[in-house]
N, C-alpha and C positions, 0 to 999 in steps of 0.2 A: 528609783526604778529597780524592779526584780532583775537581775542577771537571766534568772532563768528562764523569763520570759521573754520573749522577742516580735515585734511589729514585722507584721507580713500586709503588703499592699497588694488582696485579690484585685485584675483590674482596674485598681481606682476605686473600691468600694472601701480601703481604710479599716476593711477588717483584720481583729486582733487574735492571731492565736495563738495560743500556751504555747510552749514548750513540749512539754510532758502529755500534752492534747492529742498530738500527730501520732500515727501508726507506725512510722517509720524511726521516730527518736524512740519510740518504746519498743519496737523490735531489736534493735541494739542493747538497749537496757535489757532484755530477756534475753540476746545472746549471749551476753556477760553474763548473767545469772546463771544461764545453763554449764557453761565453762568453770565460771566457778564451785561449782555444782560437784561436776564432773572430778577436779579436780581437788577437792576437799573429800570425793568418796574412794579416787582412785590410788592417789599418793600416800595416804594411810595404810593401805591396802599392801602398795609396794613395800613402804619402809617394814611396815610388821612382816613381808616375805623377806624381806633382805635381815632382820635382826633373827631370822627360826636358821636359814643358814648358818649367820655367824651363831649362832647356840651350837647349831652340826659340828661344824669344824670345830669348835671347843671340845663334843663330844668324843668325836674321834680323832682330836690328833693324842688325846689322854691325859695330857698335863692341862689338867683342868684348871685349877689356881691360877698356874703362870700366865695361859691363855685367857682368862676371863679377867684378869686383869689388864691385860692389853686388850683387848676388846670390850672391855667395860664403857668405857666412855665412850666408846663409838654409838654401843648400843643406847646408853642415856641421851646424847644425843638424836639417835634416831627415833627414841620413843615420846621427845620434847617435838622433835619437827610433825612426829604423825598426831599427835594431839594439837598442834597449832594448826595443820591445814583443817582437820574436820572440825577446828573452830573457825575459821576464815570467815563461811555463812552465816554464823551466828552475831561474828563481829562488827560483820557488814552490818547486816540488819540493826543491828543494835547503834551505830553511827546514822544512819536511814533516819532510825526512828527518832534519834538525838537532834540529828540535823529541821526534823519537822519540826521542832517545837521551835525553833528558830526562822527555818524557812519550811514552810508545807510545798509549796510545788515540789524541792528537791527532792522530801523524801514520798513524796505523790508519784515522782517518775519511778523510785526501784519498787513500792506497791502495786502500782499499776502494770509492771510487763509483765504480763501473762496473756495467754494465747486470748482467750474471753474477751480482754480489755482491746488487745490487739485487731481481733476480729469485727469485733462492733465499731470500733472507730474507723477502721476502712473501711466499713460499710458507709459509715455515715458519712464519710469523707467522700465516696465514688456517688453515692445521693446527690451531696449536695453539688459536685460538680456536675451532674446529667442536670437537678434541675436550672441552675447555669448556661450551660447551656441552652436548655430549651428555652430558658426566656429571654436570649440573645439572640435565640432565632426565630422568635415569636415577633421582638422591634424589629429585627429586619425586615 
């Protein structure tokens, strides 16, 4: 049995749905993408303001040598962390698409969050619960 999928008993009818199917597991999955998102464009962003600083203060405290040497490694490191976050996206996607050849629902859940995909399946999910309805009030 798929991990990623899961048995849901609508009513007593023994219907099966995905995982990755529901609007609601995949609006999670696109609120994590958005975050990540965010975070891969903004943290780059920070570290290259915080390394134009420490260039400043090298500039003007005047002993240029001494000070770029003590801040040298600060700043390689901070140019190693802003090039890892604005890979973070890439990385992801690239495990996603790894993982599909393996398992396809997993990486069908991080494909699939997007507002489109989001949209249509709570449409079609509030569908099928109205006509549910109306034919449980049609037997009665």
């Amino acid at each position: 049995m798929n991990l990623i999928n899961f048995l849901v008993e609508t009513e007593g009818l023994g219907e099966t749905i995905k995982f990755c199917e529901h609007y609601s597991v995949l609006t999670v999955f696109y609120f994590i993408k958005q975050i990540i998102t965010l975070v891969s464009i903004f943290v780059p962003i920070v570290l290259i303001i915080m390394m134009g600083v420490d260039v400043l203060k090298i500039v003007i405290s005047g002993d240029v040598s001494n000070e770029f040497k003590k801040s040298g490694s600060i700043m390689i490191k901070r140019t190693v962390m802003a090039i890892a976050f604005f890979l973070v996206p890439i990385v992801i996607s690239l495990v996603a698409q790894l993982i599909g050849f393996v398992n396809y629902d997993a990486s069908k859940c991080w494909t699939d969050a997007n507002k489109e995909t989001i949209t249509r399946l709570k449409d079609e999910q509030k569908a099928q619960a109205n006509e549910q309805t109306q034919s449980s009030e049609e037997n009665n």
